[in-house]
LOTI-48085 format. One record per residue (C-alpha): residue number from 1; residue in three letters; x negated, y negated, z negated. Coordinates in nm, 2 decimals. Each point is the difference from the previous one (the first is absolute). Layout:
<nodes>
<node num="NUM" residu="ALA" u="X" v="Y" w="Z"/>
...
</nodes>
This chain:
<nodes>
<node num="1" residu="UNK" u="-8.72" v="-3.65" w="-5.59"/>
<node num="2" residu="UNK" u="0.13" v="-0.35" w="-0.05"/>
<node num="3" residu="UNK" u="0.22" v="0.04" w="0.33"/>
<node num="4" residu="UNK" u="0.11" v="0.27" w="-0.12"/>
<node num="5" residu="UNK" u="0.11" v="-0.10" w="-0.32"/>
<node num="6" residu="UNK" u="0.16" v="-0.27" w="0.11"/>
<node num="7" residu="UNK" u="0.20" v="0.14" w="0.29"/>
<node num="8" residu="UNK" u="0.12" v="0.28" w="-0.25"/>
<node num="9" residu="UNK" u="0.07" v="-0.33" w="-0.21"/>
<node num="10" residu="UNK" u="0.22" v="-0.17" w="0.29"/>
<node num="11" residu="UNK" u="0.14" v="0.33" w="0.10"/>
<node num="12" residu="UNK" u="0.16" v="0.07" w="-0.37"/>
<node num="13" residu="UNK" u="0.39" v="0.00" w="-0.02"/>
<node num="14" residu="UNK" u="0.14" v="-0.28" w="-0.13"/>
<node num="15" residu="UNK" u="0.26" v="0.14" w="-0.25"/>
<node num="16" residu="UNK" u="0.07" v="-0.29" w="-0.17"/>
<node num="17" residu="UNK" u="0.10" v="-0.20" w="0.37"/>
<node num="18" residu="UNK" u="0.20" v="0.28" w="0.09"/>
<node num="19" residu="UNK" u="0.21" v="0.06" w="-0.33"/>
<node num="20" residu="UNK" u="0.06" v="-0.39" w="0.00"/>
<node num="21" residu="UNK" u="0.10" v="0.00" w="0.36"/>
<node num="22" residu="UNK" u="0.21" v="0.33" w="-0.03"/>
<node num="23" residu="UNK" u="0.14" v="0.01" w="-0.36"/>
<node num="24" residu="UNK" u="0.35" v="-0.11" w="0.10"/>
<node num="25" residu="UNK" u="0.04" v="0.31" w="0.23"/>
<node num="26" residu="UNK" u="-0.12" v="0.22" w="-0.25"/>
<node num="27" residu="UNK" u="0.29" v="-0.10" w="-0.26"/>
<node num="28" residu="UNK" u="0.20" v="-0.01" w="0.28"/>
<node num="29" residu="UNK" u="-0.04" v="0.35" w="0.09"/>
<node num="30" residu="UNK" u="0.02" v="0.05" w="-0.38"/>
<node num="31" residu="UNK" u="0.26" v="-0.14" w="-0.04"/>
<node num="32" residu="UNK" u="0.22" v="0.25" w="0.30"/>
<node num="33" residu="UNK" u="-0.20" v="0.31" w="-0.16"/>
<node num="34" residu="UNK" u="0.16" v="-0.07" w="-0.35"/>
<node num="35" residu="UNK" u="0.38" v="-0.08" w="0.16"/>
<node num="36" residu="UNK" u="-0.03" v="0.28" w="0.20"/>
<node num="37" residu="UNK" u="-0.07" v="0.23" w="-0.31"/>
<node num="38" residu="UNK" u="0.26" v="-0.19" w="-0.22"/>
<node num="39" residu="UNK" u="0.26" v="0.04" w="0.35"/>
<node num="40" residu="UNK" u="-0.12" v="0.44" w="0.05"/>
<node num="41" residu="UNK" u="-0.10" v="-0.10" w="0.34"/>
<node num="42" residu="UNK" u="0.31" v="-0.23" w="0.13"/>
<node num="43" residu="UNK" u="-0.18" v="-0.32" w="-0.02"/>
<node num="44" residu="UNK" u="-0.23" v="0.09" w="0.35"/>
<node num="45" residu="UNK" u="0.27" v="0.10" w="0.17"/>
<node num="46" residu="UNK" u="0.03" v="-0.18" w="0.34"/>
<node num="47" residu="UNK" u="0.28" v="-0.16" w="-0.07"/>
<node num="48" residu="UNK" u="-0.08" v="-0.16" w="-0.34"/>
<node num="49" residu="UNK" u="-0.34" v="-0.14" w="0.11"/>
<node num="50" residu="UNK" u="0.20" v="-0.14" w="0.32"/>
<node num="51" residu="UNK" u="0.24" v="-0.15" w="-0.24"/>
<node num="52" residu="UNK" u="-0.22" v="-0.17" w="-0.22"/>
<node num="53" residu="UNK" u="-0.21" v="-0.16" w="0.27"/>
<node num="54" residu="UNK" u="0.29" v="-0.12" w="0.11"/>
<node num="55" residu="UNK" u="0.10" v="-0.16" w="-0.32"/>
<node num="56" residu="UNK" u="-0.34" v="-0.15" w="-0.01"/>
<node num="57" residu="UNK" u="-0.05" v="-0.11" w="0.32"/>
<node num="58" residu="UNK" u="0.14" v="-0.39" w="-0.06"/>
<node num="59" residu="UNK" u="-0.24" v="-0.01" w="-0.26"/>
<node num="60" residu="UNK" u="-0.30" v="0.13" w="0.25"/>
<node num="61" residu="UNK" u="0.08" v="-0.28" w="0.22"/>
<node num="62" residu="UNK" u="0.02" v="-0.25" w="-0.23"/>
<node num="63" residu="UNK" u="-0.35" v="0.13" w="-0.15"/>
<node num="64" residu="UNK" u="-0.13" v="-0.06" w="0.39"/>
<node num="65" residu="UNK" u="0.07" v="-0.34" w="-0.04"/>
<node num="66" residu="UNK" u="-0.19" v="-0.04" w="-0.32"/>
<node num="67" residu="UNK" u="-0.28" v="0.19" w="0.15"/>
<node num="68" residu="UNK" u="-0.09" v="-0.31" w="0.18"/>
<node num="69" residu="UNK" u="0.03" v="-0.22" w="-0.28"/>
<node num="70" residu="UNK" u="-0.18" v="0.16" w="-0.27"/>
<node num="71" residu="UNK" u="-0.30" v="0.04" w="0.29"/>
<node num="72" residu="UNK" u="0.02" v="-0.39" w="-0.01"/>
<node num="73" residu="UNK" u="-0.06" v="-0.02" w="-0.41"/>
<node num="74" residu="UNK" u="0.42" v="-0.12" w="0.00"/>
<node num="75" residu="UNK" u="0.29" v="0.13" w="-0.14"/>
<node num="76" residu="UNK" u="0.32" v="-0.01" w="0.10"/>
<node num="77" residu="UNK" u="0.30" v="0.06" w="-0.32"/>
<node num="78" residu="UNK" u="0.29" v="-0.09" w="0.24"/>
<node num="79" residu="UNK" u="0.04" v="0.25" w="0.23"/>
<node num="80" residu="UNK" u="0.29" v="0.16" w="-0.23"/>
<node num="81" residu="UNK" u="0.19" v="-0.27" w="0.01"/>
<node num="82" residu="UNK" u="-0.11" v="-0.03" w="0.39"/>
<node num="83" residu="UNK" u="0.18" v="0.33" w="-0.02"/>
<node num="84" residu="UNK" u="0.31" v="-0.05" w="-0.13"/>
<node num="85" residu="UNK" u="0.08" v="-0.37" w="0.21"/>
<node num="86" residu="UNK" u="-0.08" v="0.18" w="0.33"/>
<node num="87" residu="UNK" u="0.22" v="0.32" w="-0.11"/>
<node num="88" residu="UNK" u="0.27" v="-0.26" w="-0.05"/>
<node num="89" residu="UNK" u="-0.04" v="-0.24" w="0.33"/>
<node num="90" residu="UNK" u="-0.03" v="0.30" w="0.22"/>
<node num="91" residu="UNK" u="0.30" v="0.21" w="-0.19"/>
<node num="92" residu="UNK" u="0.22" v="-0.28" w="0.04"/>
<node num="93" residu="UNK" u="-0.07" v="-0.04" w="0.36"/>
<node num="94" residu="UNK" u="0.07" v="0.41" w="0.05"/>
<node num="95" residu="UNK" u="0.36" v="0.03" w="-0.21"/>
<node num="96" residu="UNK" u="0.28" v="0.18" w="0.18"/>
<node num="97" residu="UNK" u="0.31" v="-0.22" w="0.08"/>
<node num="98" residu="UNK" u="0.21" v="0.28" w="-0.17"/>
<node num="99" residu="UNK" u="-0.20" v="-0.08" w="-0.34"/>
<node num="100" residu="UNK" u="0.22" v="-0.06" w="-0.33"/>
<node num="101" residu="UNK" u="-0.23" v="-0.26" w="-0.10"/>
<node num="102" residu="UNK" u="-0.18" v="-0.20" w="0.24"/>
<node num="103" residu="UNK" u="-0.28" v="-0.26" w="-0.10"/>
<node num="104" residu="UNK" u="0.03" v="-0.26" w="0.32"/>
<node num="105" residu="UNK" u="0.31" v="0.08" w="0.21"/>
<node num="106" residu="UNK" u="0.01" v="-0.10" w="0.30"/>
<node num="107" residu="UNK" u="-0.37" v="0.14" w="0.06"/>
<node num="108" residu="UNK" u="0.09" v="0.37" w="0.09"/>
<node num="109" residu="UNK" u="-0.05" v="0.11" w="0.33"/>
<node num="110" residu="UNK" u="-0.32" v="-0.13" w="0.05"/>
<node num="111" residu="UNK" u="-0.31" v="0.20" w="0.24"/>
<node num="112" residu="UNK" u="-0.18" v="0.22" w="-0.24"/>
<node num="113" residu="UNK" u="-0.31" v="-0.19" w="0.10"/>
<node num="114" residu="UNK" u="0.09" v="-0.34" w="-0.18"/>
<node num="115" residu="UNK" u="0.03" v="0.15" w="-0.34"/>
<node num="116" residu="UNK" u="-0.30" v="0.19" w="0.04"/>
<node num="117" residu="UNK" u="-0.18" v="-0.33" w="0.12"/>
<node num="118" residu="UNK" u="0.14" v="-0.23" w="-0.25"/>
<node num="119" residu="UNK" u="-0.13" v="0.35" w="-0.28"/>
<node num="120" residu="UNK" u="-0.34" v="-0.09" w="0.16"/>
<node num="121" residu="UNK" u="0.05" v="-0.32" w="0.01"/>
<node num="122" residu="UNK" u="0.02" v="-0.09" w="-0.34"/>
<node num="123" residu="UNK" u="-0.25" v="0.23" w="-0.12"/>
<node num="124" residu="UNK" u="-0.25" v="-0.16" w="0.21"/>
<node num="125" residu="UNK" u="0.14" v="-0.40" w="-0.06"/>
<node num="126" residu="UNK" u="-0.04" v="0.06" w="-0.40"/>
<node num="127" residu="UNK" u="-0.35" v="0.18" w="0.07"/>
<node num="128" residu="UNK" u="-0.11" v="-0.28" w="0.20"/>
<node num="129" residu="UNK" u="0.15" v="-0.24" w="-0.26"/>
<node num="130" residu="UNK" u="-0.26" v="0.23" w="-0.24"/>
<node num="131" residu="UNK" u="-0.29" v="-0.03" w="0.21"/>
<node num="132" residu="UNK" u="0.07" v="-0.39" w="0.05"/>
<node num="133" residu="UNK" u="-0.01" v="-0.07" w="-0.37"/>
<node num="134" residu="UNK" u="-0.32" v="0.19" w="-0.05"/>
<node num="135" residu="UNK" u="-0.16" v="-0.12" w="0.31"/>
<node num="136" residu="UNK" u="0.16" v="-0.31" w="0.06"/>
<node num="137" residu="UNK" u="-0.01" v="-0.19" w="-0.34"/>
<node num="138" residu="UNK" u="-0.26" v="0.25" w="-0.21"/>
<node num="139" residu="UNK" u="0.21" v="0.14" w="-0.22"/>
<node num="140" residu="UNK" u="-0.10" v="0.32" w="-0.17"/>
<node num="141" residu="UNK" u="0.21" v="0.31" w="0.17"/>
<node num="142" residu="UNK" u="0.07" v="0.12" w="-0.33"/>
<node num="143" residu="UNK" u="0.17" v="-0.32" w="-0.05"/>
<node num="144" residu="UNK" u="0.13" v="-0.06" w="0.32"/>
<node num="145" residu="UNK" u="0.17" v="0.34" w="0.02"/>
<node num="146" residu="UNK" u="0.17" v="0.01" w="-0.29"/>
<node num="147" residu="UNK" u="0.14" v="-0.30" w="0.03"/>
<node num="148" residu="UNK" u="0.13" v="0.15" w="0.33"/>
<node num="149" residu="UNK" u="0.13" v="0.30" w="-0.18"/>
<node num="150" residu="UNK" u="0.22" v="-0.18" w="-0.22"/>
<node num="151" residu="UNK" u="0.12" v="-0.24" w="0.33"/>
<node num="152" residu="UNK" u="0.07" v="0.28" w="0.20"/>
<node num="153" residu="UNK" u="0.19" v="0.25" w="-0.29"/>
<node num="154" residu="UNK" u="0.24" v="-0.31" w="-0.07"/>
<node num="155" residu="UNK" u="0.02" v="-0.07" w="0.38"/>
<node num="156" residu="UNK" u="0.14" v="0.34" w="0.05"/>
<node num="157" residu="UNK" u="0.23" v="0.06" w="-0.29"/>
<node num="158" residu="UNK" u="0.14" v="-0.33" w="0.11"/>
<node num="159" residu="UNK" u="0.01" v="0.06" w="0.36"/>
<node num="160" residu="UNK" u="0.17" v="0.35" w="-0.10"/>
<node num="161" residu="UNK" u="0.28" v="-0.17" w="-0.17"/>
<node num="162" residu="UNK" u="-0.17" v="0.03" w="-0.35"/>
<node num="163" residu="UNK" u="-0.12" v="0.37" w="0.04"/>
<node num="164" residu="UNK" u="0.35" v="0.16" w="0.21"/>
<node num="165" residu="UNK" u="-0.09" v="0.32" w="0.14"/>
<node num="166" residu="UNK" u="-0.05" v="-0.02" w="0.43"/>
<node num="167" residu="UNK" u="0.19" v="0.28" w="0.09"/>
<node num="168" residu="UNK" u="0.13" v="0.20" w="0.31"/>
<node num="169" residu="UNK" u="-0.29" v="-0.06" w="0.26"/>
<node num="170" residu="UNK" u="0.02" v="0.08" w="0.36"/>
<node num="171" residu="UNK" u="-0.14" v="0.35" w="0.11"/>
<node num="172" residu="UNK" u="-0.31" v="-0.21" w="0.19"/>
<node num="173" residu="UNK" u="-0.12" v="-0.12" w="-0.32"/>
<node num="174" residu="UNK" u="0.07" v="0.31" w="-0.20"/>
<node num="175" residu="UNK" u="-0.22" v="0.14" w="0.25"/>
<node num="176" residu="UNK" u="-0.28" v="-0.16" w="-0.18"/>
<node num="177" residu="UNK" u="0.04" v="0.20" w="-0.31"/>
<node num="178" residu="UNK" u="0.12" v="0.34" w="0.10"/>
<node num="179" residu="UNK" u="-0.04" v="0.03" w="0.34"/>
<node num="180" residu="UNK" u="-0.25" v="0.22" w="0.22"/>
<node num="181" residu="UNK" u="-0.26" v="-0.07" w="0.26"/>
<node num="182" residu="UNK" u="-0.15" v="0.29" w="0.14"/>
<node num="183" residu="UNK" u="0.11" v="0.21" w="-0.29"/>
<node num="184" residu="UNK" u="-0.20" v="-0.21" w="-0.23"/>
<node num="185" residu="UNK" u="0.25" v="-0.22" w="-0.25"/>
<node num="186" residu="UNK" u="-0.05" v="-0.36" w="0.06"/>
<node num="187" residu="UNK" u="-0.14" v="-0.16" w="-0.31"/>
<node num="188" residu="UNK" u="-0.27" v="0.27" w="0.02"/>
<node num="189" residu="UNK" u="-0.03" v="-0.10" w="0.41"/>
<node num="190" residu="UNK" u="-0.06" v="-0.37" w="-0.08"/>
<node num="191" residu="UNK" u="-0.22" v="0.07" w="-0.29"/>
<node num="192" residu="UNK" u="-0.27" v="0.21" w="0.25"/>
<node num="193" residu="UNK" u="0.08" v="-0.24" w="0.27"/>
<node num="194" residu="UNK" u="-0.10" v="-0.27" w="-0.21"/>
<node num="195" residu="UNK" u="-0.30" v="0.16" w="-0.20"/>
<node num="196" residu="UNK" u="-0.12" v="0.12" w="0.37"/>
<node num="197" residu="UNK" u="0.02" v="-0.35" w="0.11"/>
<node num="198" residu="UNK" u="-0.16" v="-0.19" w="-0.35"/>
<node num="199" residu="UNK" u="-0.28" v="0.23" w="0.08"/>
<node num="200" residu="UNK" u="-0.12" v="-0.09" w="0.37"/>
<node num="201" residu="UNK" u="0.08" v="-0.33" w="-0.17"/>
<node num="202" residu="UNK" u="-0.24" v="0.02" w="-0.27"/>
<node num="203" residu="UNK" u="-0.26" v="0.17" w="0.18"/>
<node num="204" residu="UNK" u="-0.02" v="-0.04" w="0.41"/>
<node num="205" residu="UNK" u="0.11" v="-0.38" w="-0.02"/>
<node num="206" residu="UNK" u="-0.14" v="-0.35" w="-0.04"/>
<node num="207" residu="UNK" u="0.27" v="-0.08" w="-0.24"/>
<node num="208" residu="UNK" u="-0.11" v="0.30" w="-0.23"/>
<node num="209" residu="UNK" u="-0.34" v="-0.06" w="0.03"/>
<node num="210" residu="UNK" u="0.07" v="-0.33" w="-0.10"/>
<node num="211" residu="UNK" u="0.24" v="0.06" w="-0.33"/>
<node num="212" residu="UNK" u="-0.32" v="0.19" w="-0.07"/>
<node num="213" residu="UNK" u="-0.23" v="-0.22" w="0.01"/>
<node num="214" residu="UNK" u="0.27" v="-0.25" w="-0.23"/>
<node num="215" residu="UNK" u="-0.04" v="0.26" w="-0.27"/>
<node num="216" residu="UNK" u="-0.32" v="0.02" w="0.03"/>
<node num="217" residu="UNK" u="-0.14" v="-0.33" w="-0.03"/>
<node num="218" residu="UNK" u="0.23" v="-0.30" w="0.04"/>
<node num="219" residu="UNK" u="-0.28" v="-0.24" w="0.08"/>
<node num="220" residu="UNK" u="-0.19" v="0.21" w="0.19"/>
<node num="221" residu="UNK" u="0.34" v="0.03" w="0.24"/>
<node num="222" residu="UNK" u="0.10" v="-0.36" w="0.01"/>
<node num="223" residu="UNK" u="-0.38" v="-0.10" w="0.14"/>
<node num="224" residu="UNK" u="0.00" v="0.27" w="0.32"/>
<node num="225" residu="UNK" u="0.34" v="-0.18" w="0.11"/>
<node num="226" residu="UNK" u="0.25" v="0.21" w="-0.12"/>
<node num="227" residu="UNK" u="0.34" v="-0.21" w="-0.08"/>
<node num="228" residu="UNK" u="0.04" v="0.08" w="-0.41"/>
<node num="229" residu="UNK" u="0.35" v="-0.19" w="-0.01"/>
<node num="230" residu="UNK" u="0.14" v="0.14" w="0.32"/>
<node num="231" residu="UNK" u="-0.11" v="0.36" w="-0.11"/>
<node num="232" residu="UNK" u="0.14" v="-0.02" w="-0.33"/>
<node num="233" residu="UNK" u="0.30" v="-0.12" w="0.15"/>
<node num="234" residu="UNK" u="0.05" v="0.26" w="0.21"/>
<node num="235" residu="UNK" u="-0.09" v="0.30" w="-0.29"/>
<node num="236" residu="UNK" u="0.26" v="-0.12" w="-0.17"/>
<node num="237" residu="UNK" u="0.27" v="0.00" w="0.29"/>
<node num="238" residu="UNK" u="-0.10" v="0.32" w="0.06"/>
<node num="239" residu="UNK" u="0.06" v="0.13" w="-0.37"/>
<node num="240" residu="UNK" u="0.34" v="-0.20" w="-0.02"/>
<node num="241" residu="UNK" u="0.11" v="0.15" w="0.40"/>
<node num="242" residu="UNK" u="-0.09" v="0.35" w="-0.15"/>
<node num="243" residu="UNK" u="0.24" v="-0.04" w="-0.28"/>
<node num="244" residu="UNK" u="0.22" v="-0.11" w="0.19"/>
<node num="245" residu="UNK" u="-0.04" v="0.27" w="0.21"/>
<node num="246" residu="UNK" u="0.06" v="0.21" w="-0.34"/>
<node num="247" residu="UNK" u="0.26" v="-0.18" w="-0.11"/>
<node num="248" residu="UNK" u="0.19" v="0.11" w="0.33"/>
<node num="249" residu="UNK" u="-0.09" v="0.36" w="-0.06"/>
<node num="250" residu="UNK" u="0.17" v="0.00" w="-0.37"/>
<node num="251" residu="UNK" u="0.34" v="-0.21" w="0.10"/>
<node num="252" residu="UNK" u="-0.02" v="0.30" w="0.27"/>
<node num="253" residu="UNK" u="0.13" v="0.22" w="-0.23"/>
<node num="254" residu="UNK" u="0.31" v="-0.06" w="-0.10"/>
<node num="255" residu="UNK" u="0.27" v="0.12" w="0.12"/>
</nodes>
């Protein structure tokens, strides 16, 4: 009788797990059952939902990024400003020789590849200058980043020519933005490409396993050998490369 109380015991759905594990997608699919009332049925439509993944597909990739440094008990307030000084670099480096207004002549012509590295590039330089602060000298990342989000924002309405619009990009780097690959629009590619690869990350890799066991217990990591600095270091490369990454994606769209 007691055995089989208490398997009926284990066996009992845990309601209150799953609504705390789950409640986002619930308003979420609130949330589209409402608009598509209020919208008589437009708001599904194939082409809307394509449309507004699209639009929020910078922000999914920058959220991958976080991923990792939320699982490590950190924070990371700069990646807006990550944002908008990679969008700048990288635009810069892309502007058409033909264009009214150019931010650095004598740059135009360039390979595609150098203002997509140098869009990277920063993203993951100020990220690592993040994860160095935190790691490095013990400074809260609450701290640390928003320090960095105030460097950065200044850094690129300077560097922009105090806020001047970057303008008339070269069809590669439009590509970004509002190009295709097979039939799926770019920012929406990138986004699964880099939630697919986060994942394995997360899960099937010694890196993820350790960024787990960071969250979990600091301590507890830093006596089985795993390298706290280094790994925090690198978390927060990774969330400034990825909004870099985003950064690239928005600059993509204009025209």
């Amino acid at each position: 009788m007691t055995s089989t109380a208490t398997e009926a015991k284990t066996a009992r759905f845990d309601w209150g797990g799953f609504i705390k594990k789950y409640a986002i997608v619930g308003i979420l699919i609130l949330f589209i059952i409402i608009m598509t009332i209020l919208s008589e049925g437009s708001f599904i439509q194939p082409s809307n939902l394509i449309n507004v993944v699209n639009q929020i597909a910078p922000i999914g990739i920058i959220a991958t990024g976080m991923t990792f440094v939320i699982i490590i008990n950190g924070i990371d307030l700069s990646v807006g400003s990550i944002v908008a000084m990679s969008a700048v670099v990288s635009a810069s480096l892309a502007q058409l020789p033909t264009a009214p207004k150019l931010l650095f002549p004598g740059l135009q012509g360039l390979p595609i590849i150098v203002a997509l590295l140098a869009g990277l590039g920063i993203g993951a330089l100020l990220g690592a200058i993040n994860g160095g602060l935190v790691a490095g000298f013990g400074i809260p990342p609450f701290i640390a980043t928003l320090g960095m989000m105030t460097a950065a924002r200044g850094a690129a309405n300077i560097y922009a020519d105090n806020g001047r619009p970057v303008s008339y990009l070269t069809p590669e780097f439009n590509f970004l933005g509002s190009g295709d690959f097979l039939f799926i629009p770019m920012p929406i590619f990138l986004l699964l490409l880099v939630g697919v690869v986060a994942h394995f990350a997360l899960n099937y890799t010694r890196f993820g396993r350790h960024t787990y066991a960071l969250g979990g217990n600091e301590q507890a990591a830093r006596v089985s050998g795993i390298n706290i600095k280094m790994l925090t270091l690198g978390i927060f490369t990774l969330s400034g490369f990825l909004a870099g990454l985003a950064g690239m994606v928005l600059a993509a769209r204009v025209q």
